[in-house]
MIDOBA-670769 format. One record per atom (N, C-alpha, C): residue in one letter; atom name; residue number from 0; z, x, y. Coordinates in Angstrom, 2 decimals. Each point is the difference from the previous one (the first is absolute). Example, Ala and Ser with C-alpha at 12.3 -4.5 7.8 and 13.67 -1.06 7.14 Angstrom:
2
+------+------+-----+---------+---------+---------+
: type : atom : seq :       w :       u :       v :
+------+------+-----+---------+---------+---------+
:    A :    N :   0 :    7.80 :   13.19 :   -5.69 :
:    A :   CA :   0 :    0.00 :   -0.89 :    1.19 :
:    A :    C :   0 :    0.00 :    0.90 :    1.20 :
:    S :    N :   1 :   -0.72 :   -0.35 :    1.05 :
:    S :   CA :   1 :    0.06 :    0.82 :    1.19 :
:    S :    C :   1 :    0.73 :   -0.77 :    1.09 :
+------+------+-----+---------+---------+---------+
***
This chain:
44
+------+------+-----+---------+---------+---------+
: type : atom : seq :       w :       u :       v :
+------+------+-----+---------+---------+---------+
:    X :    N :   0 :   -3.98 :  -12.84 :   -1.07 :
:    X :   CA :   0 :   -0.61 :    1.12 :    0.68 :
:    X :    C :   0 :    0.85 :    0.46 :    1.18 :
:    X :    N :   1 :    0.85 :   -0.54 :    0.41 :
:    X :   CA :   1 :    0.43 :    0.33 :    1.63 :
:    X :    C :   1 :    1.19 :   -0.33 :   -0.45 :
:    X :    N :   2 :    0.79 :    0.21 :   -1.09 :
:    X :   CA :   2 :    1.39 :    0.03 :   -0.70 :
:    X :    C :   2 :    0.28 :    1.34 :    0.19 :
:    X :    N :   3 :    1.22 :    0.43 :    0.43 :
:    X :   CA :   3 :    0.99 :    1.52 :    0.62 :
:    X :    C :   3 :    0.34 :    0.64 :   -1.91 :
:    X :    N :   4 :   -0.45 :    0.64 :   -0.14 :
:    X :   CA :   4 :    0.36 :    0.71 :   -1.06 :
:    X :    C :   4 :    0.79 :    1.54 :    0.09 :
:    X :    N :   5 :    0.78 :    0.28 :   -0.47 :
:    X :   CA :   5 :    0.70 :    1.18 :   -0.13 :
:    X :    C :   5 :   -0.37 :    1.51 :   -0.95 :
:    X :    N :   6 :   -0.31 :    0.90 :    0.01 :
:    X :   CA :   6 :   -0.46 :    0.89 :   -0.87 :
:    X :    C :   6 :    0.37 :    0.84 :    0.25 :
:    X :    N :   7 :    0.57 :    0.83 :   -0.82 :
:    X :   CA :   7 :    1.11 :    1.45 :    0.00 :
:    X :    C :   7 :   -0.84 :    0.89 :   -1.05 :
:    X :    N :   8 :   -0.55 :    0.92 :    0.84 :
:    X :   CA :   8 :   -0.95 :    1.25 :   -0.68 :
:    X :    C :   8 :   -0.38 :    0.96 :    0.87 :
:    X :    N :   9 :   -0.99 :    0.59 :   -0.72 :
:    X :   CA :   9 :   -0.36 :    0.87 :    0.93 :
:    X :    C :   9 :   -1.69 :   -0.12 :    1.06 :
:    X :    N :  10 :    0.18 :    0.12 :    1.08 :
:    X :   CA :  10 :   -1.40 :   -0.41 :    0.45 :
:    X :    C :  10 :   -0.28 :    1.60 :    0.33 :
:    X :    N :  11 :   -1.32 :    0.48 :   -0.43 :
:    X :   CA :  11 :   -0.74 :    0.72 :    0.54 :
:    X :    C :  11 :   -1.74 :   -0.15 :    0.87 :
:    X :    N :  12 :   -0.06 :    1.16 :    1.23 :
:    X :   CA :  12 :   -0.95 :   -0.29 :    0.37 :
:    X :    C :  12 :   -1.17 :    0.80 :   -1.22 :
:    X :    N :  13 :   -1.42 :   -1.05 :    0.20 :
:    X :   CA :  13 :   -0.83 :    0.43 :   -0.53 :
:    X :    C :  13 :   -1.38 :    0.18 :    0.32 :
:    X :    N :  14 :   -1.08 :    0.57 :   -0.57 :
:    X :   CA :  14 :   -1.30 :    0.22 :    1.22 :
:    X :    C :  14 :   -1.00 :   -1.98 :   -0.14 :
:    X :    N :  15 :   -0.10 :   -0.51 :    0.66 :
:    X :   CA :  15 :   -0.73 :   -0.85 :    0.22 :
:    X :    C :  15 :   -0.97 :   -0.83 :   -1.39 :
:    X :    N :  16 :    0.68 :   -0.90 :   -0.21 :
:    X :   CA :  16 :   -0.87 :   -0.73 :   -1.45 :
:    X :    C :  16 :   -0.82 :   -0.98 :    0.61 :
:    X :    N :  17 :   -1.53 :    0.00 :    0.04 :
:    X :   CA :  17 :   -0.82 :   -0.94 :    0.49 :
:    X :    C :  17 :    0.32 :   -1.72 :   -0.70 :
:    X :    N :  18 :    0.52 :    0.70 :   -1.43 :
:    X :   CA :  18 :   -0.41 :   -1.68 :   -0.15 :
:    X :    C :  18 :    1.10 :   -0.57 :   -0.06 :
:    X :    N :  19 :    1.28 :    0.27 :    0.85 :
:    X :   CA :  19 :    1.10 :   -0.87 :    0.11 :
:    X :    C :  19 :    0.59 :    0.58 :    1.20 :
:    X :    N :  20 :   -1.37 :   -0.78 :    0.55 :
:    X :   CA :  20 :    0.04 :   -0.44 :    1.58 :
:    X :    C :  20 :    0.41 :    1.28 :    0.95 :
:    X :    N :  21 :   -0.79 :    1.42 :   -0.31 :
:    X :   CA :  21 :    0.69 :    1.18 :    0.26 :
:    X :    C :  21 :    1.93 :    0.42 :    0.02 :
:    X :    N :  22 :    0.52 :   -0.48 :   -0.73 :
:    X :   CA :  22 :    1.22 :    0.38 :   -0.43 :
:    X :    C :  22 :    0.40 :    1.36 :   -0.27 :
:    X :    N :  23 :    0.61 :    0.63 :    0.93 :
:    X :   CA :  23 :    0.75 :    1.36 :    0.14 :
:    X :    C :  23 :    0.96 :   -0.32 :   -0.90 :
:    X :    N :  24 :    0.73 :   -0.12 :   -0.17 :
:    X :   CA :  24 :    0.99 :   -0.35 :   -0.69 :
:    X :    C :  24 :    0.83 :   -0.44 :   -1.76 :
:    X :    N :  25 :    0.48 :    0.72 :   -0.44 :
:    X :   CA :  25 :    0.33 :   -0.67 :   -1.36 :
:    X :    C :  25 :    1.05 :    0.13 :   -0.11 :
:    X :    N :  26 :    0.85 :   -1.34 :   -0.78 :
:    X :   CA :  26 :    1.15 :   -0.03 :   -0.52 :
:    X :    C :  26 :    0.47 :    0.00 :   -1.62 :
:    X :    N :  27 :    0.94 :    0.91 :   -0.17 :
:    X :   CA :  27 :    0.50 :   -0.01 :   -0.98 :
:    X :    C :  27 :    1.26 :   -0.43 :   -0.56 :
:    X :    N :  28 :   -0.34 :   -1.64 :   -0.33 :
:    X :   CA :  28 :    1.48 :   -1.20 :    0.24 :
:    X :    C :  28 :    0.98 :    0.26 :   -1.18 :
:    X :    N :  29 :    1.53 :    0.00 :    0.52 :
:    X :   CA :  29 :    0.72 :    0.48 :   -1.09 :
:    X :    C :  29 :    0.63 :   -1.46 :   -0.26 :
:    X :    N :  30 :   -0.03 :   -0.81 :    1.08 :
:    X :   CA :  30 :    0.63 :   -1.56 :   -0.30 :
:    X :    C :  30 :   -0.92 :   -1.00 :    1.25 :
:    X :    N :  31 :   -0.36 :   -0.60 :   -0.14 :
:    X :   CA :  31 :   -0.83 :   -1.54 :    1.02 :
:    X :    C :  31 :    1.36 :   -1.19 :   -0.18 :
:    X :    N :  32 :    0.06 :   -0.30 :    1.07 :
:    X :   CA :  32 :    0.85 :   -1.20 :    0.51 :
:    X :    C :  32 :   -0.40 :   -1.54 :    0.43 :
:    X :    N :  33 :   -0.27 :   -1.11 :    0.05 :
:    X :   CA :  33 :   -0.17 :   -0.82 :    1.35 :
:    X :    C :  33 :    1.17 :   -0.02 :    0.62 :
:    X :    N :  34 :   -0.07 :    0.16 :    1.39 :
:    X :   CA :  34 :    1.30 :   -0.36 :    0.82 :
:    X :    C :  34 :   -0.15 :   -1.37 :    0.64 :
:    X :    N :  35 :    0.92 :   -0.57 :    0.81 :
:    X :   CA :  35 :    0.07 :   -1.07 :    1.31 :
:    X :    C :  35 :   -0.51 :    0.37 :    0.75 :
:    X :    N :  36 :   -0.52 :   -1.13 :    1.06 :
:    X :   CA :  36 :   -0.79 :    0.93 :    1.48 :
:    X :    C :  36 :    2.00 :    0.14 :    0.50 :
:    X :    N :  37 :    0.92 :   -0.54 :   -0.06 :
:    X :   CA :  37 :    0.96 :    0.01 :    0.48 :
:    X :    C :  37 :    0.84 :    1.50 :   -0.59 :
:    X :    N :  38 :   -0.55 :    0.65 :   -1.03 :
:    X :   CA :  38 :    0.54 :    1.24 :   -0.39 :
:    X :    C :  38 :   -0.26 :    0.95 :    0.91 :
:    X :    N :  39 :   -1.56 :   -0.18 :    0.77 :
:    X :   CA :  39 :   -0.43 :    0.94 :    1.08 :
:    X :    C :  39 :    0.47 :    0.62 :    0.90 :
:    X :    N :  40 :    1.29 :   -1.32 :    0.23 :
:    X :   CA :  40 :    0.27 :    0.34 :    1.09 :
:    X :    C :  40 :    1.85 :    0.17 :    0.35 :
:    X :    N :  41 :    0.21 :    1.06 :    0.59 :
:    X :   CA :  41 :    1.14 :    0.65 :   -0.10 :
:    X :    C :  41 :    1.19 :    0.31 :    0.95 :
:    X :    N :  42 :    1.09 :    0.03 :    0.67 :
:    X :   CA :  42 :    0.63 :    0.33 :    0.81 :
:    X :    C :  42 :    0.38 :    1.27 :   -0.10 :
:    X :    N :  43 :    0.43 :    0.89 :    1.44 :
:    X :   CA :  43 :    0.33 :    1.50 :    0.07 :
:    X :    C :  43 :    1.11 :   -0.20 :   -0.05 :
+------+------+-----+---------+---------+---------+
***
C-alpha cells in the first residue's frame, strides 16, 4: 500500500464521485511502474 509507483498517462480533473471517497480525479494509465523509495529522490 505505501509502495512509490510510477504512472505515465493522462490525469484529468473530474466532478466529485461519492463513493470513492469524493475523488475529483481520474487517470488514464498508459504504463504503472513500482519504483525505489531511493528512485524518489534526485540531484539538480
Amino acid at each position: 500500500m505505501y509502495q512509490p509507483i510510477l504512472i505515465e498517462g493522462v490525469l484529468k480533473k473530474t466532478p466529485p464521485v461519492k463513493d470513492v471517497y469524493n475523488s475529483i480525479y481520474e487517470v488514464s494509465a498508459e504504463s504503472i511502474k513500482d519504483i525505489d523509495m531511493e528512485d524518489l529522490y534526485y540531484e539538480d
